[in-house]
C-alpha positions as CSV (number, residue, x, y, z in Angstrom):
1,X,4.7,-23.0,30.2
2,X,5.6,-19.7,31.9
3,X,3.4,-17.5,32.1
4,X,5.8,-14.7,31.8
5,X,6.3,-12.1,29.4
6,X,9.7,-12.0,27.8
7,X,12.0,-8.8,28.8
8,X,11.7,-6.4,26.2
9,X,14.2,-5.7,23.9
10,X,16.7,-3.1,25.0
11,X,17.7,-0.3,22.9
12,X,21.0,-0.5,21.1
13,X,22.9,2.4,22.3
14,X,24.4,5.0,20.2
15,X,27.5,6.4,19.5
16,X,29.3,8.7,22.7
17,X,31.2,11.7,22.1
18,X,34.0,9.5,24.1
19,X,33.7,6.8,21.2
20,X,34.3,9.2,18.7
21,X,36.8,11.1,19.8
22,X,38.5,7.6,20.6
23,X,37.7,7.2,17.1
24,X,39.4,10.1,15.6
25,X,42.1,9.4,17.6
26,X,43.1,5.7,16.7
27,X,42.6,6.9,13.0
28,X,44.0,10.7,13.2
29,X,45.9,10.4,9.9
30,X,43.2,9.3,7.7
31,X,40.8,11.9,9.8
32,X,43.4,14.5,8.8
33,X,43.7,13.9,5.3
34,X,40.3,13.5,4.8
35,X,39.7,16.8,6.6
36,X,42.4,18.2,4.2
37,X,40.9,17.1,1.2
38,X,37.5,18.3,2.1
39,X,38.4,21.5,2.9
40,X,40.8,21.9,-0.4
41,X,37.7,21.0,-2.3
42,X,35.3,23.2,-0.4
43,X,38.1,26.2,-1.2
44,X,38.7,25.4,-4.7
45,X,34.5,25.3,-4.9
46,X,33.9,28.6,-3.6
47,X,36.8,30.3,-5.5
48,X,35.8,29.3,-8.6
49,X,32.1,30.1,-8.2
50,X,33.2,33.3,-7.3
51,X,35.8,34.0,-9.9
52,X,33.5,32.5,-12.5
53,X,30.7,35.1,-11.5
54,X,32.4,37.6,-13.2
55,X,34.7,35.6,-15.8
56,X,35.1,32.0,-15.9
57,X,38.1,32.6,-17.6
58,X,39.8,34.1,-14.4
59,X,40.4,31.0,-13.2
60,X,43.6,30.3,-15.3
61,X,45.6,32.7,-12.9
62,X,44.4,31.2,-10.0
63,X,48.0,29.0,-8.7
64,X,47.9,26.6,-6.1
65,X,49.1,28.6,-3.1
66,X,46.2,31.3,-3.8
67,X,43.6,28.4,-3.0
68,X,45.4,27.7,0.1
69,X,45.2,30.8,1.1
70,X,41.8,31.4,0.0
71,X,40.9,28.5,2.4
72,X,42.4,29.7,5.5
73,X,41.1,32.9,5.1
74,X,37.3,31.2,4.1
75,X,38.0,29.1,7.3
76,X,38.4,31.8,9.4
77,X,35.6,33.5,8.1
78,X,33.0,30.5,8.2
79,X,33.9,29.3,12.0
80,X,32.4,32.3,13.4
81,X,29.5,32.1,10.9
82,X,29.0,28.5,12.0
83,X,29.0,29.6,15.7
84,X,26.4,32.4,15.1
85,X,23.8,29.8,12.9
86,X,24.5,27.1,15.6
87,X,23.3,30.1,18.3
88,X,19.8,30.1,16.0
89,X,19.9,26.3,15.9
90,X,20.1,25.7,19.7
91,X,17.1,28.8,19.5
92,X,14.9,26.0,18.1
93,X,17.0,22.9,19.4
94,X,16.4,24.0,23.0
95,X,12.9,23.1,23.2
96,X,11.7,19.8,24.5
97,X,8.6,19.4,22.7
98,X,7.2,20.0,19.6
99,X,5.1,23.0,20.4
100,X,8.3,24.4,21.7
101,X,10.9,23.7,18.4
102,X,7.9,25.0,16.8
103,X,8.0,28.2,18.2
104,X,11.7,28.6,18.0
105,X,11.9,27.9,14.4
106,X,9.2,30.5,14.0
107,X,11.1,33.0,15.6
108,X,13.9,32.4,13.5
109,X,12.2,32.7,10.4
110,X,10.4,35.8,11.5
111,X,14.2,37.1,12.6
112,X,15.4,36.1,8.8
113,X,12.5,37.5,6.6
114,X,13.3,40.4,8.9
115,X,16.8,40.7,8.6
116,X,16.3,40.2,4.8
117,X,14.4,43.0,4.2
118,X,15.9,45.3,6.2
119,X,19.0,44.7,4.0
120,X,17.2,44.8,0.9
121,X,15.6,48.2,2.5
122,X,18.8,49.5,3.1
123,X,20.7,48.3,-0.6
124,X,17.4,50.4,-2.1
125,X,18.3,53.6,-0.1
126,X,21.8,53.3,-1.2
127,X,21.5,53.0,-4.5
128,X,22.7,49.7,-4.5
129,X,21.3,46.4,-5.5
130,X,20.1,43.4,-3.5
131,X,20.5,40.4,-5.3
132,X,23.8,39.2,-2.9
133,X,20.5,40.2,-0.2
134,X,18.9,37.3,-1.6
135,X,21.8,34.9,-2.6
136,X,23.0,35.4,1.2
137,X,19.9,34.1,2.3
138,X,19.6,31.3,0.4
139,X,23.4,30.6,1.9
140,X,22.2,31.2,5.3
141,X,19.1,29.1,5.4
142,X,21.3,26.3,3.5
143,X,23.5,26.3,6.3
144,X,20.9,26.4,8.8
145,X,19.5,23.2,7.3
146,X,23.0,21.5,7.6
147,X,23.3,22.7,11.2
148,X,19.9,21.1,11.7
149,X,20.8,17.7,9.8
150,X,23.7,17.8,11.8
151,X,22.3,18.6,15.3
152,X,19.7,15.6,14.6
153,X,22.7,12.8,14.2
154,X,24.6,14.5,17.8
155,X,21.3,14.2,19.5
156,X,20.5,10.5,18.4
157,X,24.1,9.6,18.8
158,X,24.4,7.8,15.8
159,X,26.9,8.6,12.7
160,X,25.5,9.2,9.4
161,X,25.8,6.4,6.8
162,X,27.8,6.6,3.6
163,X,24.7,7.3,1.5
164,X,24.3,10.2,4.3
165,X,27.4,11.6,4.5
166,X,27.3,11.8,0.5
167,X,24.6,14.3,0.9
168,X,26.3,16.0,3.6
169,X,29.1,16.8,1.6
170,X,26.9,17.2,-1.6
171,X,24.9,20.0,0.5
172,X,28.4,21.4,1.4
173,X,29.5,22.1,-2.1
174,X,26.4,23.5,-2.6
175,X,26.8,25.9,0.2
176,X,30.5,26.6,-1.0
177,X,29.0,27.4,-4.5
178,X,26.6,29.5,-3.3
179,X,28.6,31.6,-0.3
180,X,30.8,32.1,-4.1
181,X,28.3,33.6,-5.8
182,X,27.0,36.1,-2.8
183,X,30.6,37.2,-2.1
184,X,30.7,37.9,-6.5
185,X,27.2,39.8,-6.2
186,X,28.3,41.5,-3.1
187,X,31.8,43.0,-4.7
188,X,29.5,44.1,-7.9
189,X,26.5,45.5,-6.2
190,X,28.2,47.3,-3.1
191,X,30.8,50.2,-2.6
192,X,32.3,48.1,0.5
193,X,35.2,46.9,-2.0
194,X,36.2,50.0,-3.7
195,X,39.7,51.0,-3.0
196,X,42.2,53.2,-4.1
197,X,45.1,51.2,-5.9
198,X,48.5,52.5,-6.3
199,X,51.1,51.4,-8.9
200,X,54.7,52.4,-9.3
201,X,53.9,55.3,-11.7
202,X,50.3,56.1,-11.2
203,X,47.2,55.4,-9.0
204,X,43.6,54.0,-9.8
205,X,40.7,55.6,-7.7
206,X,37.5,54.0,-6.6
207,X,37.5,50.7,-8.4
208,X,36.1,47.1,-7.2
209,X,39.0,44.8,-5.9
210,X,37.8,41.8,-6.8
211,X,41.2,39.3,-5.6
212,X,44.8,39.8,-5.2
213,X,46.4,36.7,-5.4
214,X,50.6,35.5,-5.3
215,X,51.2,37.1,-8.8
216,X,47.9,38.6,-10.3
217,X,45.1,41.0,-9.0
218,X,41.8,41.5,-10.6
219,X,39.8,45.0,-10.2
220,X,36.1,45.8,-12.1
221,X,36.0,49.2,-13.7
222,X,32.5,50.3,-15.2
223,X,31.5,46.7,-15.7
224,X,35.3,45.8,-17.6
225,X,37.5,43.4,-15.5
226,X,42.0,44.3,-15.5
227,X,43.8,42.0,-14.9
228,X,47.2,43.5,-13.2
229,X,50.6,42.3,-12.0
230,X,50.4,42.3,-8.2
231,X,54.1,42.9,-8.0
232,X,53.4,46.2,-9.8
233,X,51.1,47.7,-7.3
234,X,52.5,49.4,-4.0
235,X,49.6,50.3,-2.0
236,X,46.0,50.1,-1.4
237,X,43.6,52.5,0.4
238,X,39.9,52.6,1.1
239,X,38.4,54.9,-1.5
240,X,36.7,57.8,-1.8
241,X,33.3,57.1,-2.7
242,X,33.0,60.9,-4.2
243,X,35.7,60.3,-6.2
244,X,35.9,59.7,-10.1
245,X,38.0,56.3,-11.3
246,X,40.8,56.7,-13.4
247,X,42.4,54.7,-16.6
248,X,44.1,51.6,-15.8
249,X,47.0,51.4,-16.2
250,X,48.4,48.8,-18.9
251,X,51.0,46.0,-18.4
C-alpha cells in the first residue's frame, strides 16, 4: 500500500460575476419580468402603507397608472439611498479581519444613534414631532441589514437559495412597508409638505399635500383629509408657514 496521503478535496468554486451576467443574459425575458413584478409589488407595498397611514380607505382612488408612477419616482428615490447605505456597508465590509469589521460597524452605529438624535433634537426645537425620526431609522438599519445579507452572498460568490431569496424578498416588503409609513409620519409631523394650492375660483393656504395622483389629490387640514379633483386645481406653491389655512373648497 501507498503510503501517500490522498490530495485533498478541492473547493467547489462559486458563482463569477461573468456567470451571472451570462445568466441574465441567456434568460433576459424571465429576468425582466420578474424584475417587473417585483418592483410593481414593492410600489403597490409602499403606496398603500403610506395611503393607509392616514386612511385605508384612500386607497380606492389609487388607479393603475398612479402606481406606476409612484414606482418610478420611489425608484429614483431609493437608488441613491441604496448607494449611500452601500458607502456605510463597504465602511464595515472593508476590513479584513474581524477586529477590523468590528470597528467599522461600531462607527456606523455610533454615526446612526448620532444622526438620530440630532434629528429628534432638531424635530423638538421645531415644534415638530419625531416619530418619522424613529420609523426612518428602523428603515435605514433594515436596509443596512439587506445590504449586509446581500454583500455576504457577492463575497462568497454563491446565489441564495429559494428558501433565501423568500426572505430576501420578505425583508423587502417589509422595508417597502416601513419607508410607507416614515414618508406618512413625515407629511403629518413636518411643515416640509405644506403648500399653497390653487383652484379655479379660490386658493387653499398652508395645508399638507399628501398625493396628487392622474385624477384625485389628497391634502390634510387640522387633522381632516379632502379629497379634491386634480383637474380642478391650477397651481401649487411652497407655503407660507406664517400663514393661516383656508376652507376647502367643495366638489
Amino acid at each position: 500500500m501507498s503510503d501517500q496521503e490522498p490530495p485533498a478535496a478541492q473547493p467547489r468554486p462559486g458563482l463569477t460575476a461573468a456567470q451571472t451576467l451570462q445568466f441574465i443574459k441567456d434568460n433576459f425575458v424571465l429576468v425582466s419580468a420578474a424584475a417587473l413584478l417585483i418592483g410593481v409589488a414593492l410600489s403597490t407595498t409602499f403606496l398603500s402603507a403610506y395611503l393607509s397611514f392616514f386612511n385605508w380607505h384612500l386607497l380606492w382612488f389609487v388607479q393603475y397608472t398612479d402606481i406606476i408612477t409612484f414606482g418610478l419616482l420611489a425608484a429614483g428615490i431609493m437608488s441613491g439611498s441604496i448607494t449611500l447605505l452601500q458607502g456605510f456597508a463597504q465602511t464595515v465590509l472593508a476590513g479584513k479581519t474581524f477586529e477590523q469589521r468590528r470597528s467599522g460597524l461600531i462607527i456606523l452605529v455610533v454615526l446612526w444613534v448620532v444622526g438620530i438624535s440630532l434629528n429628534i433634537w432638531g424635530a423638538a426645537r421645531a415644534g415638530e414631532g419625531y416619530f418619522h425620526v424613529l420609523s426612518g431609522a428602523v428603515a435605514f438599519g433594515a436596509a443596512i441589514t439587506l445590504i449586509f445579507i446581500m454583500a455576504g452572498y457577492f463575497e462568497a460568490s454563491k446565489l441564495p437559495s429559494a428558501i433565501q431569496s423568500l426572505f430576501i424578498l420578505l425583508f423587502l416588503v417589509i422595508i417597502a412597508a416601513g419607508l410607507g409609513r416614515w414618508l406618512g409620519e413625515s407629511v403629518e409631523e413636518t411643515s416640509d409638505f405644506n403648500q399653497d394650492v390653487y383652484f379655479k375660483d379660490q386658493t387653499l393656504n398652508n395645508v399638507k399635500l399628501v398625493i396628487v395622483m392622474s385624477r384625485h389629490t389628497v391634502l390634510l387640514k387640522d387633522k381632516v383629509l379632502y379629497v379634491v379633483l386634480t383637474g380642478d386645481i391650477t397651481k401649487f406653491r411652497t407655503a407660507d408657514k406664517n400663514a393661516k389655512p383656508k376652507s376647502v373648497p367643495e366638489e
